[in-house]
N, C-alpha and C positions, 0 to 999 in steps of 0.2 A: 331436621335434615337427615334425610338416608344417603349412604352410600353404597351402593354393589361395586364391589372389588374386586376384582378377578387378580391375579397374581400368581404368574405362570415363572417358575423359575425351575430349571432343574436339581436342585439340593431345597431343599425345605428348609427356609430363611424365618421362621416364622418373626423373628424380631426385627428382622428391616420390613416387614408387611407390615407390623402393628406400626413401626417408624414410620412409612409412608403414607399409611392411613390418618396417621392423625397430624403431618402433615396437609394434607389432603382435608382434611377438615377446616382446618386453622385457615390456608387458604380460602376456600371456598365459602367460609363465613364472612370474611372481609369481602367478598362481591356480592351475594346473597342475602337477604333480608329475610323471605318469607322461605318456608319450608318447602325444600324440595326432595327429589329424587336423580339422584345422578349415578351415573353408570363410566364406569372406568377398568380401565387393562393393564396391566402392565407386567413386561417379559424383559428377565433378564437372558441378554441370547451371549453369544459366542463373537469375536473380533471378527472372524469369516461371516458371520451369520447376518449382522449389521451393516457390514461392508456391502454385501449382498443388495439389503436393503435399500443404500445409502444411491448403491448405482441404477438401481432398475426406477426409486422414485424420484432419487435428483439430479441422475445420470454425473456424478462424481465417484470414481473407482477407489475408493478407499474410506476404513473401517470410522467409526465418528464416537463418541460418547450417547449422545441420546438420538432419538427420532420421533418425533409426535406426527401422528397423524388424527388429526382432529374427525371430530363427524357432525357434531351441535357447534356452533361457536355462539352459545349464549348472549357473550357480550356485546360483540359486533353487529348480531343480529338483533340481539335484544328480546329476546325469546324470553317468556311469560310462561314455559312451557311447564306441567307438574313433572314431567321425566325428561332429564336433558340425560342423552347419552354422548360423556365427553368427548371419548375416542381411546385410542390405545398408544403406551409408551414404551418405548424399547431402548432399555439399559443395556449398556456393555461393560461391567463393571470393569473386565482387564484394559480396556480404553483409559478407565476414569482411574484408576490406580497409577496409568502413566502419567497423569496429569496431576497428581498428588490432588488430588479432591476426594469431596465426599459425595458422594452416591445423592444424599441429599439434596446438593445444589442443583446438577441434574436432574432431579425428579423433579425440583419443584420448576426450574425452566420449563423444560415439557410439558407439565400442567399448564403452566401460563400461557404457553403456547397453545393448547388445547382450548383454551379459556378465548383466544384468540388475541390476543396482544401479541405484538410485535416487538424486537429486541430495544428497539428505543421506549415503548411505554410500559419497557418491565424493569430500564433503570430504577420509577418509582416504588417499584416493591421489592428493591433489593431486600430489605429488610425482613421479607415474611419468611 
């Protein structure tokens, strides 16, 4: 299994990348069997900057913790493909701070949503 990682944050976090990434793994092993190539983004932005987001794609005017936008949805689709590109995740860490979490939970929601699960069949992978 490859990963491409992109991870656009403005301060150099290098240790929540290495964190996310190998969440990102761990994940992705549990759906995946044979070797692949997957392609993923992920930006941590601003309260304004997500909000932004939050309104233009799901026409709600205020700021959110994550936003996935998918591009493969593997699962759903059931794609056999040797390069799935997931899509791109957008963190807002001063969101998730209000929320006393960790950055982590929301990354890995986002993924799964990426992955194309819905909030009811990702009860089953609270765990990962």
């Amino acid at each position: 299994m490859k990963i491409i990682f992109d991870f656009n944050a403005q301060r150099k976090k290098f240790y929540l990348k290495k964190r996310l990434l190998n969440d990102t793994k761990r994940i992705l092993k549990k759906f995946f069997k044979n070797s692949k190539i997957f392609y993923l983004s992920v930006f941590l932005v601003s309260s304004s900057k997500i909000k932004n987001l939050n309104k233009k794609y799901r026409k709600i005017n205020k700021s959110t913790t994550v936003l996935s936008f998918p591009q493969d949805e593997p699962l759903k689709n059931k794609k056999n493909d040797e390069k799935i590109v997931l899509g791109d995740i957008f963190l807002c860490p001063k969101e998730i701070r209000k929320r006393e979490e960790k950055i982590d939970f929301f990354f890995k929601h986002g993924l799964l949503h990426l992955l194309g699960l819905s909030h009811k069949d990702m009860e089953k992978y609270e765990d990962l």
